[in-house]
mmJSON file of the N, C-alpha and C atoms, coordinates in Angstrom:
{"data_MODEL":{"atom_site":{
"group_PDB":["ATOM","ATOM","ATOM","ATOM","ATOM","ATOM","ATOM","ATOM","ATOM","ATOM","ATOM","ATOM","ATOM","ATOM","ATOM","ATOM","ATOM","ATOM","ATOM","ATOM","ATOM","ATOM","ATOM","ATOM","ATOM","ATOM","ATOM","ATOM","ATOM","ATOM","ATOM","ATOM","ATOM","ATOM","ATOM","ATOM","ATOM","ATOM","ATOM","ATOM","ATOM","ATOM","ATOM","ATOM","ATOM","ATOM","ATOM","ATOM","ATOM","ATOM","ATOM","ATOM","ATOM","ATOM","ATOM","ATOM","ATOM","ATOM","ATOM","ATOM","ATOM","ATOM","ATOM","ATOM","ATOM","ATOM","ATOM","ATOM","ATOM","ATOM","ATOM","ATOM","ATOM","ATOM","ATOM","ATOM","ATOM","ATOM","ATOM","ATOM","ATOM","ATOM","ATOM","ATOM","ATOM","ATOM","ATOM","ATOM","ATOM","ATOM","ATOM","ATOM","ATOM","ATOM","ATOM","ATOM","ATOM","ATOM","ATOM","ATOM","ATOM","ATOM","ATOM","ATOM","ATOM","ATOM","ATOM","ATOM","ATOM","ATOM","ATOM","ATOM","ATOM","ATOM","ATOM","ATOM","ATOM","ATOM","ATOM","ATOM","ATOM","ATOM","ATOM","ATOM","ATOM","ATOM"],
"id":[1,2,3,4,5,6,7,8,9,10,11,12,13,14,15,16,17,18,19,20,21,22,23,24,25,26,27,28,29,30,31,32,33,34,35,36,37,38,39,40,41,42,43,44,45,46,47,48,49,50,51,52,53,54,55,56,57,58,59,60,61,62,63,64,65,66,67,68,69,70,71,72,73,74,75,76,77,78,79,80,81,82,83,84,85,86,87,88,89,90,91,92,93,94,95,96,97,98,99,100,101,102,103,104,105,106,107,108,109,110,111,112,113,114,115,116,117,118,119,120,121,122,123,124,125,126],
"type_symbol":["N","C","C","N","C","C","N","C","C","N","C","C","N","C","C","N","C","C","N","C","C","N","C","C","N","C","C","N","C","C","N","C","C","N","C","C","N","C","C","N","C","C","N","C","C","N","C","C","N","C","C","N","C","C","N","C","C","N","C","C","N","C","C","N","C","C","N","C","C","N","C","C","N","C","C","N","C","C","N","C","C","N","C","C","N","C","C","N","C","C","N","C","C","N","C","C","N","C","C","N","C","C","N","C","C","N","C","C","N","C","C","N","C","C","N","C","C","N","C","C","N","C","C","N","C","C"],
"label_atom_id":["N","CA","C","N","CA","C","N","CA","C","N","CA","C","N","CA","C","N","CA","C","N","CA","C","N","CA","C","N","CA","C","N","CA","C","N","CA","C","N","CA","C","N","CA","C","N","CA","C","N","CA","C","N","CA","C","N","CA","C","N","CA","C","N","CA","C","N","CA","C","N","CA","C","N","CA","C","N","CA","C","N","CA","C","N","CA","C","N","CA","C","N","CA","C","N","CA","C","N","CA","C","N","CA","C","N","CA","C","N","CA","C","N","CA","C","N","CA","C","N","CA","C","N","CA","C","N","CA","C","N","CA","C","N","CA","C","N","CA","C","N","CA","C","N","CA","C"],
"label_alt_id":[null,null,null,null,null,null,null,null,null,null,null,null,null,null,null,null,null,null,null,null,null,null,null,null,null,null,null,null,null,null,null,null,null,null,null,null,null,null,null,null,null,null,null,null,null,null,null,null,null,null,null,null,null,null,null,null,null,null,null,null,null,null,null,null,null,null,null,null,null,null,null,null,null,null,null,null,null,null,null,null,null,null,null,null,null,null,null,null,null,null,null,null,null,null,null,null,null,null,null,null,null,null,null,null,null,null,null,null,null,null,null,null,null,null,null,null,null,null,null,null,null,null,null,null,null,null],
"label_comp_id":["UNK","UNK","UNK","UNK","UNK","UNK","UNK","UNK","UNK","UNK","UNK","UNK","UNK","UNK","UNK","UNK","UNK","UNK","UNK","UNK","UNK","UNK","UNK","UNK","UNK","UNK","UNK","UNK","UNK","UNK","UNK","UNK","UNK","UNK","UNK","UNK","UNK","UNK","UNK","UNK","UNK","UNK","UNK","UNK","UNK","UNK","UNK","UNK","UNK","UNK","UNK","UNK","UNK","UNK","UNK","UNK","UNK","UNK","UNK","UNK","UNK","UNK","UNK","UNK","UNK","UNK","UNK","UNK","UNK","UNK","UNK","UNK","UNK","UNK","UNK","UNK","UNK","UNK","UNK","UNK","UNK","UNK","UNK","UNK","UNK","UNK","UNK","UNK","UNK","UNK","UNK","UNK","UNK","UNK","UNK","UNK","UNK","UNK","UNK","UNK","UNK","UNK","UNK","UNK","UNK","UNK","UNK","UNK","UNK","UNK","UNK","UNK","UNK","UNK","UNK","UNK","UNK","UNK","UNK","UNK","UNK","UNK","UNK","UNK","UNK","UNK"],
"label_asym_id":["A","A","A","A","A","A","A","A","A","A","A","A","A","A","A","A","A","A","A","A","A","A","A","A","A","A","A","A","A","A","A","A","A","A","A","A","A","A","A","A","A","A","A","A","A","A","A","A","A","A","A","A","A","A","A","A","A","A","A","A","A","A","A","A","A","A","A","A","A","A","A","A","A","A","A","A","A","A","A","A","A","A","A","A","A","A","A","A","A","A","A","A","A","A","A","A","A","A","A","A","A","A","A","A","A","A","A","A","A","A","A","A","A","A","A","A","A","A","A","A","A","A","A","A","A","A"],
"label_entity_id":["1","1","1","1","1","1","1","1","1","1","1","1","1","1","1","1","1","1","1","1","1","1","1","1","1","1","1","1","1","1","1","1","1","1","1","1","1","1","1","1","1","1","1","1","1","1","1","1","1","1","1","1","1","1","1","1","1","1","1","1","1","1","1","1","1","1","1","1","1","1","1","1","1","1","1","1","1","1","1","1","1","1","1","1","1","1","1","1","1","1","1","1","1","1","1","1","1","1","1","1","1","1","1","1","1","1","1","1","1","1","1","1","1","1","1","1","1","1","1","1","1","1","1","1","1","1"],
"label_seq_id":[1,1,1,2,2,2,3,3,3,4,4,4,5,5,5,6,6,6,7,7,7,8,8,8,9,9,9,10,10,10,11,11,11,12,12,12,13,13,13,14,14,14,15,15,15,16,16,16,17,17,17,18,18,18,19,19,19,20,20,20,21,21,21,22,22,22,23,23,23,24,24,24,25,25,25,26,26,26,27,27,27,28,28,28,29,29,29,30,30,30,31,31,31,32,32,32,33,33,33,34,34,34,35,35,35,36,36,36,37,37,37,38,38,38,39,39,39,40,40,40,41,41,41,42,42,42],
"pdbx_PDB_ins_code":[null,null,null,null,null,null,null,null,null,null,null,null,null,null,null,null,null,null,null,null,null,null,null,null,null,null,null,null,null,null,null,null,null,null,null,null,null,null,null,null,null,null,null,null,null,null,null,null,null,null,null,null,null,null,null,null,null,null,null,null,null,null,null,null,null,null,null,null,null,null,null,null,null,null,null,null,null,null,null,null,null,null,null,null,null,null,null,null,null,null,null,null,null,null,null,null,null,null,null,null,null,null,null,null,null,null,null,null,null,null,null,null,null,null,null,null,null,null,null,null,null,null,null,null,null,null],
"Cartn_x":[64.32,64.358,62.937,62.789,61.305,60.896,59.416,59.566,59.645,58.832,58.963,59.838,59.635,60.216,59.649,59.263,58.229,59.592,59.783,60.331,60.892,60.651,60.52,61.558,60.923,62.106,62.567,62.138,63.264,63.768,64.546,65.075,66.377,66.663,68.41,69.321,69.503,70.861,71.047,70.135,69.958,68.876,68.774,67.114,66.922,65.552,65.087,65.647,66.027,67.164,68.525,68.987,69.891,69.673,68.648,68.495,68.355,67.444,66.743,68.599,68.894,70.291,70.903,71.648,72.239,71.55,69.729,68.892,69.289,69.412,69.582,70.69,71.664,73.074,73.679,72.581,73.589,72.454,73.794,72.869,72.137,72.128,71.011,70.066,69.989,68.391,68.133,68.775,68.221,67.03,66.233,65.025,63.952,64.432,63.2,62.641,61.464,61.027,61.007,61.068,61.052,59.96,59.102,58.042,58.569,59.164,59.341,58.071,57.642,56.828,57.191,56.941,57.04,56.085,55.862,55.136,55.87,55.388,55.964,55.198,54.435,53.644,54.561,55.354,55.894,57.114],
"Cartn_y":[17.515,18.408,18.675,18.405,18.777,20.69,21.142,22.677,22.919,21.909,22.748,21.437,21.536,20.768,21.128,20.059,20.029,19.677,20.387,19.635,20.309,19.304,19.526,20.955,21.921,23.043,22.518,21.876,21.332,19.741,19.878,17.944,18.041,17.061,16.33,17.224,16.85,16.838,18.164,18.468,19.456,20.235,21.589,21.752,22.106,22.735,23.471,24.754,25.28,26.856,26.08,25.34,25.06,24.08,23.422,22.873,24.219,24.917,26.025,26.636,27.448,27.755,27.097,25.734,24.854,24.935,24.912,24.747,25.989,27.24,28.359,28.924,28.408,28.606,27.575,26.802,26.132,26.347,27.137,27.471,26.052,24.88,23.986,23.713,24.309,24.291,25.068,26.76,28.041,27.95,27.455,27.574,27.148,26.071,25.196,25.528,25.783,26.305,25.553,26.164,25.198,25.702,24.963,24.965,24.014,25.04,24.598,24.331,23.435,23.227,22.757,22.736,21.936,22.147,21.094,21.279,20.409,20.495,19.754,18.51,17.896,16.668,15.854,16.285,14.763,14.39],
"Cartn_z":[22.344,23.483,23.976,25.37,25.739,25.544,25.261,25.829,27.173,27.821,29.36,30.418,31.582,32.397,33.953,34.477,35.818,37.115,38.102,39.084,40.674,41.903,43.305,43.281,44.302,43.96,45.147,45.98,47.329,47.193,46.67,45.988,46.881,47.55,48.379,48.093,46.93,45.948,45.123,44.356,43.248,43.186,43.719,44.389,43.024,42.598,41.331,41.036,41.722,41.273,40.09,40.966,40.622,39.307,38.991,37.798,36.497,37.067,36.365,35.806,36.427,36.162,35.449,35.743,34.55,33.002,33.374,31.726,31.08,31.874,31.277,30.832,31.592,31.253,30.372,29.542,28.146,27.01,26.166,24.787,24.089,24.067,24.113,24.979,25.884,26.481,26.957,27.028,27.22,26.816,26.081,25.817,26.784,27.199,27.996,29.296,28.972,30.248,31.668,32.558,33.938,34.962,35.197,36.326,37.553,38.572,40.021,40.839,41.514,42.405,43.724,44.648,46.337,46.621,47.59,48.979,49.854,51.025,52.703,52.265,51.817,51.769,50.643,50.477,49.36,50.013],
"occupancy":[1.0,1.0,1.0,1.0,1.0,1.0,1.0,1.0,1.0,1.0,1.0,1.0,1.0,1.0,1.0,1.0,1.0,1.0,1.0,1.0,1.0,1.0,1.0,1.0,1.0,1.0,1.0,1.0,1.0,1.0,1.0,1.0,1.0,1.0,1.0,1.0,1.0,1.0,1.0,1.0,1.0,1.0,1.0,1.0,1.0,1.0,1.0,1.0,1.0,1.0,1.0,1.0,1.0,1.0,1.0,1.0,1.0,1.0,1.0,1.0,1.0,1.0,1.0,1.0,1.0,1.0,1.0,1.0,1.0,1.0,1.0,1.0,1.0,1.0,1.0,1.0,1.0,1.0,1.0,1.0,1.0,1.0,1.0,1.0,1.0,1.0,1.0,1.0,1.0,1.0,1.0,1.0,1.0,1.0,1.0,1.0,1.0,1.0,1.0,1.0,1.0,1.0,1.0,1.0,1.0,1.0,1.0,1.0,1.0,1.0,1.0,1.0,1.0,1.0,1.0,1.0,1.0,1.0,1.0,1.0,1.0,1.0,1.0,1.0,1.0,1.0],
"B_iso_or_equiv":[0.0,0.0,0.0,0.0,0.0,0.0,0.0,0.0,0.0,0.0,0.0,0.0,0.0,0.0,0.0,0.0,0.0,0.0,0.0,0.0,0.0,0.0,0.0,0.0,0.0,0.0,0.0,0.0,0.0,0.0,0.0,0.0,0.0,0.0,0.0,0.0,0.0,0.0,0.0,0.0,0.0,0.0,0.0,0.0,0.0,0.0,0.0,0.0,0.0,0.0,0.0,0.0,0.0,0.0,0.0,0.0,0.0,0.0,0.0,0.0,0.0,0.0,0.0,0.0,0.0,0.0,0.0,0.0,0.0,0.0,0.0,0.0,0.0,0.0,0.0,0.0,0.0,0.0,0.0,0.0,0.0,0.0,0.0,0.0,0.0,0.0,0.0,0.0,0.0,0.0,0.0,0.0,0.0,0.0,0.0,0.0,0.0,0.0,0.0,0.0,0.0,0.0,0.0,0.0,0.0,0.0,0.0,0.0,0.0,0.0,0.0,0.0,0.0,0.0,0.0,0.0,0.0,0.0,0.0,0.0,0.0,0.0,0.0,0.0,0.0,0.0],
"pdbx_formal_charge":[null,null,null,null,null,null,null,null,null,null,null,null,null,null,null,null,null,null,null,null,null,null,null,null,null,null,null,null,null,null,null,null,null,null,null,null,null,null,null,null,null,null,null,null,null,null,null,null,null,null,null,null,null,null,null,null,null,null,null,null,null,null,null,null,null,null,null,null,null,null,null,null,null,null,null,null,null,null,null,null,null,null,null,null,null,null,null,null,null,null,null,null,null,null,null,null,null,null,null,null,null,null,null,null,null,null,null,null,null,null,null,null,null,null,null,null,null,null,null,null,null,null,null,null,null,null],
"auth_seq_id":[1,1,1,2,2,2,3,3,3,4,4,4,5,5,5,6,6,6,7,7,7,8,8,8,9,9,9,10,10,10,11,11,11,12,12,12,13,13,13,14,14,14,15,15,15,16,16,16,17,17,17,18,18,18,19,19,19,20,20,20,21,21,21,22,22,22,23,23,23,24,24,24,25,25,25,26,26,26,27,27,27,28,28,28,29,29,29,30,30,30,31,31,31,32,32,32,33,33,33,34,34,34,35,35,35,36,36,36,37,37,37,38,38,38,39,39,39,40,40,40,41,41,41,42,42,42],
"auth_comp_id":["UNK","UNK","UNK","UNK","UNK","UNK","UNK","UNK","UNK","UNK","UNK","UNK","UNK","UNK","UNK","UNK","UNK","UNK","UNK","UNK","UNK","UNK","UNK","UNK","UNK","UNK","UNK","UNK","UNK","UNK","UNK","UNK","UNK","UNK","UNK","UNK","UNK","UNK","UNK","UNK","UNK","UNK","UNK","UNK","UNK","UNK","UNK","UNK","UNK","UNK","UNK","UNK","UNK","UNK","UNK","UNK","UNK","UNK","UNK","UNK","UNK","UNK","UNK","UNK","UNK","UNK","UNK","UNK","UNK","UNK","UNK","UNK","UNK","UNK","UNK","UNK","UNK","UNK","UNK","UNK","UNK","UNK","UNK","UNK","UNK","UNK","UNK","UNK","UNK","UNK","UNK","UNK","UNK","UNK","UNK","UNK","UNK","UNK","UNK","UNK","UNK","UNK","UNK","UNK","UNK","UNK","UNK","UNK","UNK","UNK","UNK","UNK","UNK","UNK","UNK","UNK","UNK","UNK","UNK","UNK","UNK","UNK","UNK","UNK","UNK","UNK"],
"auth_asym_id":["A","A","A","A","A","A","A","A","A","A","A","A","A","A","A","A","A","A","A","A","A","A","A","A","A","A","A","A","A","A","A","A","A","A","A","A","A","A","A","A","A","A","A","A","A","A","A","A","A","A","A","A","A","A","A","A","A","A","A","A","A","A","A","A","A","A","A","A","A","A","A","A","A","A","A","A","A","A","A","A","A","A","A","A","A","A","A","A","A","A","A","A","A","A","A","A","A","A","A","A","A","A","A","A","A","A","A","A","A","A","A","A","A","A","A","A","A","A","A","A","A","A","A","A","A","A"],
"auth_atom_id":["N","CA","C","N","CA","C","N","CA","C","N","CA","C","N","CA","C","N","CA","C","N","CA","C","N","CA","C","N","CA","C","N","CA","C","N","CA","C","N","CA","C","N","CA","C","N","CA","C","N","CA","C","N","CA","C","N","CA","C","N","CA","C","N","CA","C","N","CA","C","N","CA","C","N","CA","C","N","CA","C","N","CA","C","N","CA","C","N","CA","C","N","CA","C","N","CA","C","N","CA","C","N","CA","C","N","CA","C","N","CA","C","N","CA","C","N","CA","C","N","CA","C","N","CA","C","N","CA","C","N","CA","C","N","CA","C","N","CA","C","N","CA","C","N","CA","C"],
"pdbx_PDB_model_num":[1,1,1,1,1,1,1,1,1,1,1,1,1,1,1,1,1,1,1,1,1,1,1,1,1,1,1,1,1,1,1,1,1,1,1,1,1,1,1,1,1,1,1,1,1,1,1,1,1,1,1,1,1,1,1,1,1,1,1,1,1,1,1,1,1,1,1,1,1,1,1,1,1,1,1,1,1,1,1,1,1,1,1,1,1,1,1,1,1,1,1,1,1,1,1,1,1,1,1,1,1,1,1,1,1,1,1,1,1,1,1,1,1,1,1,1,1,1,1,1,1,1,1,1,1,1]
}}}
C-alpha cells in the first residue's frame, strides 16, 4: 500500500474529491494520504 497518493483534482472521469472519498471510505486505505493538485496548463 502506498502512504500518500498525488493526483489532477480536475481529471474527465473521476476528479480528485471523488478519488479522495473512495480512499477514505474503505477501511484498507483510510489511511493513505491524498495530495490533490491542478492547474489550467496540463
Amino acid at each position: 500500500e502506498p502512504d500518500a497518493v498525488i493526483v489532477d483534482w480536475h481529471l474527465p472521469t473521476m476528479d480528485g474529491y471523488e478519488i479522495s472519498h473512495s480512499l477514505h471510505n474503505s477501511p484498507t486505505t483510510a489511511q493513505i494520504k491524498v495530495l490533490a493538485l491542478t492547474t489550467p496548463d496540463l
